[in-house]
C-alpha positions in Angstrom: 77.9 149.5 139.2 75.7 150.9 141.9 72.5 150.4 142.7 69.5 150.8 145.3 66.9 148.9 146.6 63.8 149.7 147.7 60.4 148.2 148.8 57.1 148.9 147.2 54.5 146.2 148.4 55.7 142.4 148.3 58.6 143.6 145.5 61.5 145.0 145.8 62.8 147.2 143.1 66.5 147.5 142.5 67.5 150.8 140.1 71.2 151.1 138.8 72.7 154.0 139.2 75.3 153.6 136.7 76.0 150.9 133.9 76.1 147.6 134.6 79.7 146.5 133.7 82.5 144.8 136.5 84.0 146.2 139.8 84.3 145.5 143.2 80.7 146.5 143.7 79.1 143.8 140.8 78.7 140.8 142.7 76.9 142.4 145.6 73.4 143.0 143.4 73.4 139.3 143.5 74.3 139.2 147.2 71.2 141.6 147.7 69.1 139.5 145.4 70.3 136.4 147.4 69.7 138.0 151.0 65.8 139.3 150.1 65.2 136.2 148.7 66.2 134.4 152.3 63.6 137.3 153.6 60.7 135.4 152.0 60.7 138.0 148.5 60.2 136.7 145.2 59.2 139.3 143.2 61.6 141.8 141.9 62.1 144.6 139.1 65.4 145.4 137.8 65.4 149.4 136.7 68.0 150.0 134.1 66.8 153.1 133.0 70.4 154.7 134.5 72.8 151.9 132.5 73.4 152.8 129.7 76.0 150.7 129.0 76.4 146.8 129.8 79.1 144.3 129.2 79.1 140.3 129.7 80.0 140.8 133.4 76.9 142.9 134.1 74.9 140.5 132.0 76.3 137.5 133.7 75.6 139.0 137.0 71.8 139.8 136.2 71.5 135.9 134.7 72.6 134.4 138.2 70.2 137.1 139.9 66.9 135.8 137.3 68.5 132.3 138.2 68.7 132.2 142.1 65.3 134.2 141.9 63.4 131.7 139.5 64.9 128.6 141.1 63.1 130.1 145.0 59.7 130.5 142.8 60.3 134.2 142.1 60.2 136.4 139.3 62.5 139.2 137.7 61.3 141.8 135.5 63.1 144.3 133.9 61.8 147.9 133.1 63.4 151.0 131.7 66.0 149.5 129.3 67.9 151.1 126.6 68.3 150.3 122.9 71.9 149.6 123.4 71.9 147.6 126.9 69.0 145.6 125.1 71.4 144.9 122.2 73.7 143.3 124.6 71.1 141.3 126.0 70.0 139.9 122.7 73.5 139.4 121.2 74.7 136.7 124.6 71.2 135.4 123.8 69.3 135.3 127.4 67.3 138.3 125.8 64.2 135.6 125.8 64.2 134.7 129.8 63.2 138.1 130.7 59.8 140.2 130.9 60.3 143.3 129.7 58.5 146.8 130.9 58.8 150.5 129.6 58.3 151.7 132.7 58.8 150.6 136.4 55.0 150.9 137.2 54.7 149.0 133.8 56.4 146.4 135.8 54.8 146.1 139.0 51.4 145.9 137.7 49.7 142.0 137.3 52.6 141.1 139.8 
């Protein structure tokens, strides 16, 4: 999986660049998450528009982002997801700790 990050206000916004599934490049999205979060950041969207496909790896990896990010008084939203990565989501049941956004401005706005 690879991603980028980039600042727009007081949020960071990380878009995937490919599916969110395991490799040697997985765990560092929660590294990231971990090291903006000891910047002082606690507001973040999570583009998925580019992953089409995710397995339990990818899903477990985005859990322990929400998690380190809700536990520092932060918040995740997620925009731009498909049908199928949604499935996935609902199926390991964790679909319900997320907001959910069309659109990445969708998601930055009221934050």
């Amino acid at each position: 999986m690879k991603f980028g990050m980039e600042k727009r206000g007081d949020v960071v916004v990380i878009e995937l660049k490919s599916s969110l599934e395991g490799g040697p490049d997985t765990f560092d999205l929660k590294d990231e998450v971990k090291g903006r979060l000891g910047e002082g950041v606690r507001k973040f969207v999570l583009d998925m528009e580019k992953a089409g496909f995710v397995n339990s790896t990818g899903i477990g990896v985005v859990v322990g982002a929400y998690s380190s990010i809700k536990h520092a008084g932060g918040e995740l939203r997620i925009c731009g997801i498909s049908d199928r990565a949604r499935r996935a989501f609902v199926v390991t049941g964790v679909w319900q700790l997320f907001s959910v956004f069309g659109t990445q401005d969708e998601a930055l706005k009221g934050f």
